[in-house]
DOGU-682900 format. One line per 2 residues: number of its first residue (from 1); their letters; for each residue x, y, z of C-alpha. Coordinates in nm, 2 decimals. Example, Ala and Ser with C-alpha at 12.3 -4.5 7.8 and 13.67 -1.06 7.14 Angstrom:
DOGU-682900
1) as) 1.23,-0.45,0.78 | 1.37,-0.11,0.71
//
This chain:
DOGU-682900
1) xx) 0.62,-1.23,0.26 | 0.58,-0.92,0.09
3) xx) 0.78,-0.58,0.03 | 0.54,-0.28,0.14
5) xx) 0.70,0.03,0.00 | 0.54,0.40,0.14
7) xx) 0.61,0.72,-0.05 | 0.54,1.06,0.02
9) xx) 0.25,1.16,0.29 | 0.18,0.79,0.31
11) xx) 0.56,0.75,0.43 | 0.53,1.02,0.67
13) xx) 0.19,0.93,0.81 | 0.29,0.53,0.87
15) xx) 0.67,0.67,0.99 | 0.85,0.36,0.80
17) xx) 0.95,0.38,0.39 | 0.93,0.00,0.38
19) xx) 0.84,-0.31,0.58 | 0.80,-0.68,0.47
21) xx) 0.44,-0.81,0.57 | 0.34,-1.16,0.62
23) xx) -0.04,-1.15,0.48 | -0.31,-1.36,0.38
25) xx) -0.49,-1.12,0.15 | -0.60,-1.19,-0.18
27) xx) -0.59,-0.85,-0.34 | -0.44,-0.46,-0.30
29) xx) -0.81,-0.41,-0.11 | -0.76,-0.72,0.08
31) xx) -0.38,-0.59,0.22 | -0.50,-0.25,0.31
33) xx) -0.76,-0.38,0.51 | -0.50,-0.63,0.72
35) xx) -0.29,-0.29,0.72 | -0.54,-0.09,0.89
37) xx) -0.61,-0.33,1.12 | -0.26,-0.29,1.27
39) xx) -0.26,0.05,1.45 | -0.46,0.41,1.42
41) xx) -0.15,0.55,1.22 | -0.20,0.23,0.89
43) xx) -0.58,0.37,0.93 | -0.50,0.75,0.90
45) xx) -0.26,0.65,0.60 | -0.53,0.46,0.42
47) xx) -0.84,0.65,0.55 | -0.90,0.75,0.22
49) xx) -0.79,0.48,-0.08 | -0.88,0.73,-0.35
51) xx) -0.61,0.95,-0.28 | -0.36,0.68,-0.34
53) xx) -0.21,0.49,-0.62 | -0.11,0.11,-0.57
55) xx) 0.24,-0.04,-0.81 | 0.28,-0.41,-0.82
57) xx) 0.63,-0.53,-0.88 | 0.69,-0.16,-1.01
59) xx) 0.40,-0.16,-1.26 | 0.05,0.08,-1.20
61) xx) -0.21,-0.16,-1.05 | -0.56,-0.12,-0.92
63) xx) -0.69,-0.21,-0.55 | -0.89,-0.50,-0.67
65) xx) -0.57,-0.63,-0.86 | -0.47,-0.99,-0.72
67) xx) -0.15,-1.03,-0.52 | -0.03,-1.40,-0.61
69) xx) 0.28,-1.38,-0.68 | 0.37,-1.07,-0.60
71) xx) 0.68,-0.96,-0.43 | 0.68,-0.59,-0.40
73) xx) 0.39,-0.34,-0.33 | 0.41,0.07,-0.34
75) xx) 0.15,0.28,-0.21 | 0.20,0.65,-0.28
77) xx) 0.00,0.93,-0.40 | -0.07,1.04,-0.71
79) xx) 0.19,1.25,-0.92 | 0.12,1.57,-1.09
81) xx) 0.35,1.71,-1.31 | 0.34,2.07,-1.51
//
């Protein structure tokens, strides 16, 4: 079982700011996929993977990154700051 933290526009689109998820996926790319799969708001959220940013137990990952052992994932966009 795994923490799935939203933030942001991804928060808004899905309409939770965290679940737990029971998956089988191997990688970031592997849980969006599963996610997706679930209902037309998890594909409008994640219609577009390079608008997002992925943390892994709170550190900056990629979507190819494994998920073994993992307890917590974040999807949220990316932050500008100026």
């Amino acid at each position: 079982m795994i923490d799935v933290l939203y933030f942001a526009w991804v928060r808004e689109r899905i309409g939770l700011p965290r679940e737990k998820v029971e998956t089988e996926a191997k990688t970031v790319a592997d849980l969006v996929e599963e996610l997706k799969a679930r209902e037309p708001r998890y594909e409008a959220a994640f219609a577009d993977i390079s608008a997002l940013r992925v943390a892994l137990d709170q550190d900056l990952a990629e979507f190819d990154a494994p998920l073994e052992g993992v307890r917590e994932v974040a999807f949220f966009p990316p932050m500008t700051g100026g």
